[in-house]
VEXLUM-271604 format. One record per residue (C-alpha): residue in three letters; x, y, z. Coordinates in nm, 3 decimals. Example, Ala and Ser with C-alpha at 12.3 -4.5 7.8 and 13.67 -1.06 7.14 Angstrom:
VEXLUM-271604
+-----+---------+---------+---------+
! res !      c1 !      c2 !      c3 !
+-----+---------+---------+---------+
! ALA !   1.230 !  -0.450 !   0.780 !
! SER !   1.367 !  -0.106 !   0.714 !
+-----+---------+---------+---------+
end
This chain:
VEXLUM-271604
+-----+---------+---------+---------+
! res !      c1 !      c2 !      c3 !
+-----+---------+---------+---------+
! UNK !  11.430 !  -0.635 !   5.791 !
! UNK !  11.491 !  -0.568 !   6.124 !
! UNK !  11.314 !  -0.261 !   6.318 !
! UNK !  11.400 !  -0.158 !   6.653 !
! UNK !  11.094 !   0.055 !   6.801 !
! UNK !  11.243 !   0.340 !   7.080 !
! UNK !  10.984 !   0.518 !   7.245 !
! UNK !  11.062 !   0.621 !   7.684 !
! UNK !  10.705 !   0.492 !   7.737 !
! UNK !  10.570 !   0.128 !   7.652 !
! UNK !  10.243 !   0.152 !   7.775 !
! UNK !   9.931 !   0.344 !   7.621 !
! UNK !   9.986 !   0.710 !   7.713 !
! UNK !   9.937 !   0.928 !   7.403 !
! UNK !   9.993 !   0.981 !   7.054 !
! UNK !  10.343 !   0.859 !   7.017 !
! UNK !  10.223 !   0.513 !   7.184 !
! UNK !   9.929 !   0.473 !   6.935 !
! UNK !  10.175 !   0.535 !   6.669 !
! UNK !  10.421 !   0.303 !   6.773 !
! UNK !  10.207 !   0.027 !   6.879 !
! UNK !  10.010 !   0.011 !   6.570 !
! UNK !  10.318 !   0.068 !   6.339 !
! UNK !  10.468 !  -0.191 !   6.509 !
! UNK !  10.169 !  -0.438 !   6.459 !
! UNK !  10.148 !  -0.373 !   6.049 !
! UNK !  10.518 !  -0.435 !   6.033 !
! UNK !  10.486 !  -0.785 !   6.194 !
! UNK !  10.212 !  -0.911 !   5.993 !
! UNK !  10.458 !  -0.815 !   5.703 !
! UNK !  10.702 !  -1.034 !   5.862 !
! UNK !  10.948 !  -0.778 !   5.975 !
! UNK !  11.104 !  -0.823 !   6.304 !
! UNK !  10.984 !  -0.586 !   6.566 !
! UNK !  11.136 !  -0.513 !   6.948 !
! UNK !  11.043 !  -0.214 !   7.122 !
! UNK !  11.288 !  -0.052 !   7.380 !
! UNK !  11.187 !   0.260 !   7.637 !
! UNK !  11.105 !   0.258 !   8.028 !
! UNK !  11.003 !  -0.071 !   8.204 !
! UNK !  10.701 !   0.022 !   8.350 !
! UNK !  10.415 !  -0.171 !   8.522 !
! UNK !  10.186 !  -0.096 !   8.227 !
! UNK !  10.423 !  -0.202 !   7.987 !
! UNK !  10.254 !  -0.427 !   7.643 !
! UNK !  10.575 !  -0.433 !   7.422 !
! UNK !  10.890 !  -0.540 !   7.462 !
! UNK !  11.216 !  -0.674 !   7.327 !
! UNK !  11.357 !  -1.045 !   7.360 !
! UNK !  11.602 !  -1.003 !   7.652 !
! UNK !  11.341 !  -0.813 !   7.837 !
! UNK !  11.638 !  -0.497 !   7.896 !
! UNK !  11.511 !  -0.151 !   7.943 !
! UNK !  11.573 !   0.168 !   8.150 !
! UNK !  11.444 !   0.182 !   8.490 !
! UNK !  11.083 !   0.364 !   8.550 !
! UNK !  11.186 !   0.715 !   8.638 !
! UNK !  11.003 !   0.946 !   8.811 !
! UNK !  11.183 !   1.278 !   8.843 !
! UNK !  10.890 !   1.430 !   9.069 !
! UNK !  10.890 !   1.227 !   9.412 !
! UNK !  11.219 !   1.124 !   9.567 !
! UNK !  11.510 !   1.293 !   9.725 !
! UNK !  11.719 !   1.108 !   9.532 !
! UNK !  11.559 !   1.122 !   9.229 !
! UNK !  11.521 !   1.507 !   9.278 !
! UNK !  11.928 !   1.482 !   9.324 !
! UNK !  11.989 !   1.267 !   9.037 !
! UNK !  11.714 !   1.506 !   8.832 !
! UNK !  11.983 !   1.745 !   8.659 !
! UNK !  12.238 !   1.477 !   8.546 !
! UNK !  11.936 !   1.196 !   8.410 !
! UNK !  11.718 !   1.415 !   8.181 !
! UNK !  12.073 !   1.543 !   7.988 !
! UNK !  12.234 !   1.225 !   7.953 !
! UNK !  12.141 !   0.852 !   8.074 !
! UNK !  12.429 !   0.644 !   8.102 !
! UNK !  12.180 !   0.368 !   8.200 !
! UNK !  11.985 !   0.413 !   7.886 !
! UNK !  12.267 !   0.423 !   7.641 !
! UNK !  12.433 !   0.087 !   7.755 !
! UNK !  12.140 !  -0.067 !   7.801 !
! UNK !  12.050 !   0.011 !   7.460 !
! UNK !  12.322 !  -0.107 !   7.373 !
! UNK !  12.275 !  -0.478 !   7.490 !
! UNK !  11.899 !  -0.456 !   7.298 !
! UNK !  12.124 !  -0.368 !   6.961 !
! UNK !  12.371 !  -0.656 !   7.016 !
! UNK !  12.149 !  -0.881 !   7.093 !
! UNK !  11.882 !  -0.786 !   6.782 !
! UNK !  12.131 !  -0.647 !   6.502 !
! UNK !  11.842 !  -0.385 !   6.363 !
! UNK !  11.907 !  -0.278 !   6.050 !
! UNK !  11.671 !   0.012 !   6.138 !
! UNK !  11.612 !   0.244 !   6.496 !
! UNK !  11.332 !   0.425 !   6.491 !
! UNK !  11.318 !   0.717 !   6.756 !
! UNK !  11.028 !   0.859 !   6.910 !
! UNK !  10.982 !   1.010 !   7.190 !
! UNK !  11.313 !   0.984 !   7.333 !
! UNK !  11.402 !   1.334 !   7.534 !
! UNK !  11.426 !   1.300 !   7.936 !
! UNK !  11.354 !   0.959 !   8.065 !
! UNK !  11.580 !   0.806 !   7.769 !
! UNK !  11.769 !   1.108 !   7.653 !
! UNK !  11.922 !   1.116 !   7.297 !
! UNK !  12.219 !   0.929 !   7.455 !
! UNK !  12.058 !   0.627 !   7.290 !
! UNK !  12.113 !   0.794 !   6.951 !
! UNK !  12.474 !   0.780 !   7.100 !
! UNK !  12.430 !   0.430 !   7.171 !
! UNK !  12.347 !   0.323 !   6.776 !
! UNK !  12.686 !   0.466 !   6.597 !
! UNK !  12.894 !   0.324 !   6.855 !
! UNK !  12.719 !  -0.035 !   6.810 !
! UNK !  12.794 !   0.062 !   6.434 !
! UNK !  13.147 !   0.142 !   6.488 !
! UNK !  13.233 !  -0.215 !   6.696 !
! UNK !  13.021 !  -0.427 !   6.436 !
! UNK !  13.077 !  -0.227 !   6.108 !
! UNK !  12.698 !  -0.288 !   6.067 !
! UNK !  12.558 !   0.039 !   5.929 !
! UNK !  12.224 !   0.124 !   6.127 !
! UNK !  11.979 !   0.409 !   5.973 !
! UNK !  11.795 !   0.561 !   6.236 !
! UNK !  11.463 !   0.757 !   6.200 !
! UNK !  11.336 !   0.997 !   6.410 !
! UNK !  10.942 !   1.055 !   6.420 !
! UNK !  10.874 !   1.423 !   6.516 !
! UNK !  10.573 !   1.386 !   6.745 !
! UNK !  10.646 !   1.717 !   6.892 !
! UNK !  10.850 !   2.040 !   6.902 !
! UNK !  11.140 !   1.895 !   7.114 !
! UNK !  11.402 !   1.940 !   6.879 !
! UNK !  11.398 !   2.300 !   6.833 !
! UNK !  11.197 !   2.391 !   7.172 !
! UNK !  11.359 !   2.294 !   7.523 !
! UNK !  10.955 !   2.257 !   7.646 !
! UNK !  10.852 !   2.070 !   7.332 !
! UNK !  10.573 !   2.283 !   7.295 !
! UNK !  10.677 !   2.612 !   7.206 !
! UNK !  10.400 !   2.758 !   7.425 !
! UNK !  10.555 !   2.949 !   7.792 !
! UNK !  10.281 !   2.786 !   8.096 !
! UNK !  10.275 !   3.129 !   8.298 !
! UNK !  10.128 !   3.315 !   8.029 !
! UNK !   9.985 !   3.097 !   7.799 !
! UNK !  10.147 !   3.254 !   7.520 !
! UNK !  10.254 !   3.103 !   7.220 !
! UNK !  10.607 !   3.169 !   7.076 !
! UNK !  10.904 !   3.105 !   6.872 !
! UNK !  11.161 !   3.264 !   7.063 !
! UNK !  11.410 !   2.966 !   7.104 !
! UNK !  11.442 !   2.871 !   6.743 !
! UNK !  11.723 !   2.952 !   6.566 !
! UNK !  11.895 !   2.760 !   6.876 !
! UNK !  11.838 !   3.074 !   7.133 !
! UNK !  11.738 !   2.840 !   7.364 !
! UNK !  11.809 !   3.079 !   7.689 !
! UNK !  11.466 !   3.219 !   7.631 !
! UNK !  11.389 !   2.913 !   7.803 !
! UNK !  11.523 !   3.038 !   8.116 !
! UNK !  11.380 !   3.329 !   8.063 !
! UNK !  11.029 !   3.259 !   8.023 !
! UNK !  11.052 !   2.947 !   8.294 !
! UNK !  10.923 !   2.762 !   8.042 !
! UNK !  10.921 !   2.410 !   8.174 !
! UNK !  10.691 !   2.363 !   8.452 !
! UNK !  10.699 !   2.747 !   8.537 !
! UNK !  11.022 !   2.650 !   8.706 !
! UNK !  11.337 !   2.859 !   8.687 !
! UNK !  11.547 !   2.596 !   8.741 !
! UNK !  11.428 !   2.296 !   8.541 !
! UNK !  11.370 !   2.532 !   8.263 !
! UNK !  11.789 !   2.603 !   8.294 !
! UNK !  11.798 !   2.271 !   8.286 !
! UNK !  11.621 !   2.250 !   7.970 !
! UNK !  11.787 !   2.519 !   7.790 !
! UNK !  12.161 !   2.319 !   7.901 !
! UNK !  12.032 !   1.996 !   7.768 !
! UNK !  11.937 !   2.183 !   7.449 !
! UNK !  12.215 !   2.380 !   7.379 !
! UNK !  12.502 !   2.090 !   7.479 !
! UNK !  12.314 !   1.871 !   7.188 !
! UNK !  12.333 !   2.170 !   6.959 !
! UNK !  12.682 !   2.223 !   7.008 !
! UNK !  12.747 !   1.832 !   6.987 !
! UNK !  12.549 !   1.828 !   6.650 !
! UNK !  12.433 !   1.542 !   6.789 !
! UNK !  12.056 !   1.549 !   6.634 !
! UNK !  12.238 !   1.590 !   6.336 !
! UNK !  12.347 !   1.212 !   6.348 !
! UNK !  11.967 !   1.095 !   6.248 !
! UNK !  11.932 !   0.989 !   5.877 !
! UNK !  11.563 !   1.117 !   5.818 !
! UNK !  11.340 !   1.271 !   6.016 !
! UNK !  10.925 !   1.182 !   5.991 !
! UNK !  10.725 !   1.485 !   6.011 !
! UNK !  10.321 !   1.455 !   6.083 !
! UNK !  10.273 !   1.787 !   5.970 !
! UNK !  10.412 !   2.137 !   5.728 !
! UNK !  10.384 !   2.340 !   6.048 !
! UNK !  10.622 !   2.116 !   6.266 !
! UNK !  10.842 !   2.082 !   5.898 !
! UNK !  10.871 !   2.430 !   5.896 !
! UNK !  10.964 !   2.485 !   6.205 !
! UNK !  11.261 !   2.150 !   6.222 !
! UNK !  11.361 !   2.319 !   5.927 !
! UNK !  11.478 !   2.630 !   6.109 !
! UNK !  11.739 !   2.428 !   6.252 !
! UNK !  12.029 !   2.366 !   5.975 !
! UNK !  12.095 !   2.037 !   6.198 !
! UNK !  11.754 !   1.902 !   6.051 !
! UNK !  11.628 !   2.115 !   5.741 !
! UNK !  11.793 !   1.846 !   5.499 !
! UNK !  11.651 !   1.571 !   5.700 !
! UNK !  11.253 !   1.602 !   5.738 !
! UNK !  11.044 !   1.467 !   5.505 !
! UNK !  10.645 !   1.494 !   5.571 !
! UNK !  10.380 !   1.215 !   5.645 !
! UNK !  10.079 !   1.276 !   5.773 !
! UNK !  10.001 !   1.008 !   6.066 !
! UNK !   9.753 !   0.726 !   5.968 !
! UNK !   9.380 !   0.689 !   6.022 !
! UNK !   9.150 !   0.394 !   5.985 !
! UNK !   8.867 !   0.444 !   5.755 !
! UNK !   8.522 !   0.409 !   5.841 !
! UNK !   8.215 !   0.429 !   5.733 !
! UNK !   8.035 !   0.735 !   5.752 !
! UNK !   7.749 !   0.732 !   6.032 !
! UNK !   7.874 !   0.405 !   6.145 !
! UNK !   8.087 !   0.267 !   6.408 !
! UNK !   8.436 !   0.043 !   6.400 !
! UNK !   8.205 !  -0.234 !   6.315 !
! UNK !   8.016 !  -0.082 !   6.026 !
! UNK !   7.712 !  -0.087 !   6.294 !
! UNK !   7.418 !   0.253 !   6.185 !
! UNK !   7.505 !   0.482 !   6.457 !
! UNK !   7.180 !   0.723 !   6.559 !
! UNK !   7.284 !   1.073 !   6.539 !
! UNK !   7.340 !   1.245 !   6.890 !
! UNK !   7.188 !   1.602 !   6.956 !
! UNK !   7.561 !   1.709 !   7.151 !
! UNK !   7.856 !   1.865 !   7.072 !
! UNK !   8.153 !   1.673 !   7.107 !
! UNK !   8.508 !   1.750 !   7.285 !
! UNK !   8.733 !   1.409 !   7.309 !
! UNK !   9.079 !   1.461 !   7.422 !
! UNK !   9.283 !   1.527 !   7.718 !
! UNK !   9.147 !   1.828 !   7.983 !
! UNK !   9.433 !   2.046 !   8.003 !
! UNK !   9.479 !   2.409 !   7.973 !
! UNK !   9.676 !   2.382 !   7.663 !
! UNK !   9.391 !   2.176 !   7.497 !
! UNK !   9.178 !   2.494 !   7.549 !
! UNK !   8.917 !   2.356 !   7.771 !
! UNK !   8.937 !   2.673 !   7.970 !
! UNK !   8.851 !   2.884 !   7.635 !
! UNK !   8.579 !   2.561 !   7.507 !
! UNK !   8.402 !   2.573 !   7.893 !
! UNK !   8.395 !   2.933 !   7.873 !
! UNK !   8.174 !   2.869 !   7.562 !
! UNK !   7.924 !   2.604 !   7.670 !
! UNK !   7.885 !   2.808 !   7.946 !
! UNK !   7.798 !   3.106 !   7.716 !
! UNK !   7.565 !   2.861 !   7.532 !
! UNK !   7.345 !   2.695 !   7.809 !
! UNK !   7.073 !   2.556 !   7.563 !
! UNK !   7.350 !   2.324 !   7.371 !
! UNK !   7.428 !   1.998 !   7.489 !
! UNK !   7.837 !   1.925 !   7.516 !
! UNK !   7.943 !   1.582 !   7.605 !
! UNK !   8.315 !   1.573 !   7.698 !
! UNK !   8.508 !   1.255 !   7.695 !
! UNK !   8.818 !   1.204 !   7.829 !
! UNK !   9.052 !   1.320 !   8.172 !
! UNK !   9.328 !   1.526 !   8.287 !
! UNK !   9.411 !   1.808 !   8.555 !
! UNK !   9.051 !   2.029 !   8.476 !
! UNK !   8.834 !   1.746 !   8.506 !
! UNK !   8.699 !   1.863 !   8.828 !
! UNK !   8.579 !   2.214 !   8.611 !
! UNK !   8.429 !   2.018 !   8.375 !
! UNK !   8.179 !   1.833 !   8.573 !
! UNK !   8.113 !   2.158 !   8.746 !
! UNK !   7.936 !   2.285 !   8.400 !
! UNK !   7.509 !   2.242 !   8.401 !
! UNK !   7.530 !   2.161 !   8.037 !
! UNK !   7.841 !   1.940 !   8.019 !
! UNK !   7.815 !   1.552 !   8.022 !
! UNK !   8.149 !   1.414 !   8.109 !
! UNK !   8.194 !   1.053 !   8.016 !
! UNK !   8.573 !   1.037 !   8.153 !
! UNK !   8.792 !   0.814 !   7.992 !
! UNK !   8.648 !   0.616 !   7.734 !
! UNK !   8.816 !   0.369 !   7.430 !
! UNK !   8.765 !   0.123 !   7.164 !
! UNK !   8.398 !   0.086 !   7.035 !
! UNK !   8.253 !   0.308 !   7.330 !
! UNK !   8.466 !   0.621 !   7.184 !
! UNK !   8.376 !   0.543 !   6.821 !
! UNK !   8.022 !   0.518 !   6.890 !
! UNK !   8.051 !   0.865 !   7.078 !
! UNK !   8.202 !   1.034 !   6.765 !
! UNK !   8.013 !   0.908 !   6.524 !
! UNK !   7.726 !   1.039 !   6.703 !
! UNK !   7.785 !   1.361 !   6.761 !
! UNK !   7.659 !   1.682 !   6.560 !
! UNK !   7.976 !   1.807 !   6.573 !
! UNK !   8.304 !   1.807 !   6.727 !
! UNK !   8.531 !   2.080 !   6.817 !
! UNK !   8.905 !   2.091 !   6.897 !
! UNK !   9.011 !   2.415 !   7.051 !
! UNK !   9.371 !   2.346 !   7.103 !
! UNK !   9.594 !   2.626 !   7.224 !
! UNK !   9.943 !   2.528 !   7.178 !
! UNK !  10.110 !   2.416 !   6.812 !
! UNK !   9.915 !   2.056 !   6.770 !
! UNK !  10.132 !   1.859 !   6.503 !
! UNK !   9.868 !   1.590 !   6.370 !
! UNK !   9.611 !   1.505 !   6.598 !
! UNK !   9.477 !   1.195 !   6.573 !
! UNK !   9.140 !   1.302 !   6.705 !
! UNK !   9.088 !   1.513 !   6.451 !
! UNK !   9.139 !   1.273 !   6.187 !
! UNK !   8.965 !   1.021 !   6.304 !
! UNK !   8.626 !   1.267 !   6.387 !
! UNK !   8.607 !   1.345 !   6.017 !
! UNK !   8.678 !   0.937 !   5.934 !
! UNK !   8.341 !   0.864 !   6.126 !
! UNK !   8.203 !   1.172 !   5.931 !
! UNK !   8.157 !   1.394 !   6.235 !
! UNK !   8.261 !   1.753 !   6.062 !
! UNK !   8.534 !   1.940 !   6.312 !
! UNK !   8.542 !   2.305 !   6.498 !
! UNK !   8.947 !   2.324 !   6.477 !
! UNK !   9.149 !   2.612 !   6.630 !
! UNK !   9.368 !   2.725 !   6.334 !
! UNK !   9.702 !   2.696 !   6.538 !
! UNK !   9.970 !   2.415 !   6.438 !
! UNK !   9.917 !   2.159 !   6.236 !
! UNK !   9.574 !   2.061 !   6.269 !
! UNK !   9.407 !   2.291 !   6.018 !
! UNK !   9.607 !   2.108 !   5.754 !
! UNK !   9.354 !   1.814 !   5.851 !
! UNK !   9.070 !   2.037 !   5.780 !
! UNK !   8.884 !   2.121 !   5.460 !
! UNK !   8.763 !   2.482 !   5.604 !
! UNK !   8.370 !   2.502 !   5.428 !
! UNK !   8.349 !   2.188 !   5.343 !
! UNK !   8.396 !   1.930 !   5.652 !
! UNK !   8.440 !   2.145 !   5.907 !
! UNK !   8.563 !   2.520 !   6.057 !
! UNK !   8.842 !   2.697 !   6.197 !
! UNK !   8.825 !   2.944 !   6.487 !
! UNK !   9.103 !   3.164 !   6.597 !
! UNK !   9.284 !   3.014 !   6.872 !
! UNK !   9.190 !   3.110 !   7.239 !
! UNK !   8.897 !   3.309 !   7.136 !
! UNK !   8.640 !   3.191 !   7.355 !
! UNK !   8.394 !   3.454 !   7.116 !
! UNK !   8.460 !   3.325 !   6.804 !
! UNK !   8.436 !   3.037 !   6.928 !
! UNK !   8.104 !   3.066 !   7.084 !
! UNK !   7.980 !   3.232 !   6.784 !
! UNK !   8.111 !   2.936 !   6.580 !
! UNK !   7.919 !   2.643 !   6.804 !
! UNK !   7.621 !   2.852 !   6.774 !
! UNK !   7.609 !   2.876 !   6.410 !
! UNK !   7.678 !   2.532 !   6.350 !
! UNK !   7.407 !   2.371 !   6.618 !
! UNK !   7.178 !   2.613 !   6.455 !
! UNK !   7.240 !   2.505 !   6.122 !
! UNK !   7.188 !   2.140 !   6.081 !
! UNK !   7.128 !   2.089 !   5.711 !
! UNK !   7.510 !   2.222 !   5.720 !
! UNK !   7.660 !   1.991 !   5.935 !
! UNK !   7.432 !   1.718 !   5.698 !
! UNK !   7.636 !   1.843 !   5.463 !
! UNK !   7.991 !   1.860 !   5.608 !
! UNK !   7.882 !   1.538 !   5.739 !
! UNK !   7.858 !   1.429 !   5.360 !
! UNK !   8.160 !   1.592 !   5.169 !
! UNK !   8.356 !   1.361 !   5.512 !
! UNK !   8.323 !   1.105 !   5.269 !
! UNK !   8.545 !   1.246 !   5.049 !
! UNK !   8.847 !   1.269 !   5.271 !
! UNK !   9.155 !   1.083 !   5.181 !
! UNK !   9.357 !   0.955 !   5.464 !
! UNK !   9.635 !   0.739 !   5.482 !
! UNK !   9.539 !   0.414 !   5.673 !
! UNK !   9.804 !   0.207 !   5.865 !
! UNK !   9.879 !  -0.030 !   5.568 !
! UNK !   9.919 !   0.275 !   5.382 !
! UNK !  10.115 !   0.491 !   5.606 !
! UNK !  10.322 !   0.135 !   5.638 !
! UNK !  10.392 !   0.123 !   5.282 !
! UNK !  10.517 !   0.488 !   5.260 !
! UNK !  10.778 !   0.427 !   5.542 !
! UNK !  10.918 !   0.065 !   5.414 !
! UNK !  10.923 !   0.222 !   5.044 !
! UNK !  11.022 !   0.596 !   5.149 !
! UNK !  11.232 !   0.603 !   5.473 !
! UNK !  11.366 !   0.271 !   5.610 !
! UNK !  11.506 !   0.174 !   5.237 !
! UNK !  11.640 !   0.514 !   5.150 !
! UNK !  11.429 !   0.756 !   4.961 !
! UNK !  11.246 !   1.031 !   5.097 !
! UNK !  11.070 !   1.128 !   4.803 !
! UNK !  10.701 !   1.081 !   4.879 !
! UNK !  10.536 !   0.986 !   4.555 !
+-----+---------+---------+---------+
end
């Protein structure tokens, strides 16, 4: 079998790039034949064999760019015949989407069915939902000005987008938003994917508002490696940290505002925070925050499996965060806002909490509880042994046996 990888970056910048990257790696050792297609990009690690991608696009810096802005995140030309040359040259028998909206633009899911209709070679493609895209013209169905959570736009009433500038606070890149999401509406053209991968109920439920999609989805939680509890990656005794743990990006919709508000509340408890973004600068400026920046591999496992706890205050719709997954593989119980998807990743009384979402009481009231209570994290810390997630060769399995040979039935 033959799996063509699409993701707009190629180079480690998220979620969807750990997912494809280590997808991509179990498939190979099975012997499948992997190519990756998305931006070129200095940083780029994957590739495919002709070396053919779309050109590194920066919408923010430019006058031409700026110019070119409207008619490049609705429809690439570029990206759909370049595509195009990666499918002739490879002959996938599956395309896997991910995240393809703006830089590569779903004209590439035009590119597959007319490859199709000149070779008579049938193509399935697969969409992984790794966020809200689909049904939300900001992917994350949260408007920036306010802060606010919402659902206004599904059902396709995508000028809410407008509305509620809810795309860089902008008035008019959010129009431009709510036009690229109503002309693929009325072109049905998401409707052309054979089965869409969802990490989570919550972002099921909410595809499923669109009749487009709802026959479509089919949910898979993301994969995890295991590990041993207390231990790090390489089964090493890891001596248990007196902090509190935040790893993750430092943005407002992560909830550092609402989690910094709390340490500050809580100046006897250690916090170490580990990781960067555009309020890195506040959280250096807190007495009883350690920030470690950006840190990876061993360094980062070592970190969580350290910690007391770790807490996730997220305040947009998280689909299945990796982070808290793998806190609870390294037996580190979790503080989880109960918004989105990630409370489906937590067994509430029994490896970790839930808080509500953007209360910066509850939450403080929630840290202080647990750091006062340390035979109960002991035991959270125990009953993480219990959890059952899917590891890559797992997760692997599911999608050869479930999606890219037909059935969706999960079993």
């Amino acid at each position: 079998m033959k799996v063509l990888l699409v993701n707009k970056f190629l180079y480690p910048n998220g979620g969807s790039e750990t997912y494809i990257f280590r997808l991509g790696e179990e498939l190979q050792k099975r012997g499948y034949e992997v190519q990756y297609f998305g931006m070129e990009h200095e940083g780029r690690i994957v590739g495919n064999r002709i070396d053919c991608y779309t050109s590194d696009m920066d919408f923010h810096t430019g006058k031409l760019q700026k110019l070119l802005y409207p008619f490049k995140i609705i429809y690439s030309f570029e990206a759909k015949r370049r595509m195009g040359r990666v499918l002739r040259d490879m002959n996938p028998d599956v395309v896997h989407l991910n995240n393809i909206n703006f830089q590569l633009t779903p004209s590439v899911i035009y590119a597959v069915r007319a490859y199709e209709k000149r070779t008579g070679r049938k193509v399935k493609i697969v969409y992984t939902a790794h966020d809200y895209q689909w049904v939300c013209p900001n992917h994350m169905m949260r408007v920036p000005a306010t802060g606010k959570i919402c659902f206004d736009c599904r059902g396709g009433y995508f000028g809410m987008c407008t509305k509620n500038r809810c795309i860089h606070n902008s008035r008019a890149k959010s129009l431009l938003g709510t036009i690229e999401a109503k002309y693929y509406m009325l072109r049905r053209t998401y409707g052309m994917v054979d089965v869409i991968v969802c990490p989570s109920e919550f972002i099921k439920r909410q595809l499923d508002t669109s009749p487009l999609l709802e026959e479509k989805t089919v949910m898979m939680r993301n994969f995890v490696e295991r590990a041993e509890e207390n231990c790090s990656s390489t089964g090493e005794a890891v001596k248990q940290g007196d902090y509190v743990l935040y790893f993750g990006r430092f943005s407002e919709e992560k909830g550092i505002g609402t989690l910094l508000a709390a340490c500050e509340a809580l100046p006897d408890i250690p916090f170490v925070f580990a990781g960067t973004g555009p309020l890195a600068e506040q959280v250096s400026k807190v007495k009883n925050v350690e920030n470690r920046g950006f840190v990876t591999g061993e360094a980062l496992h070592r970190l969580i499996a350290g910690a007391r706890f770790s807490v996730y205050p997220s305040e947009w719709y998280e689909n299945c965060p990796f982070s808290v997954m793998e806190s609870q593989m390294y037996g580190t119980p979790v503080l989880v806002s109960d918004l989105g998807g990630a409370p489906e990743l937590v067994q509430a009384g029994r490896t970790g909490e839930l808080f509500r979402g953007g209360d910066a009481e509850e939450l403080t009231a929630h840290i202080r509880e647990l750091w006062d209570q340390p035979d109960l994290c002991r035991t959270y810390r125990e009953n993480c042994k219990e959890i059952k997630f899917d590891t890559i060769g797992e997760y692997c399995d599911k999608i050869i046996r479930n999606v890219y040979n037909g059935s969706t039935d999960e079993s």
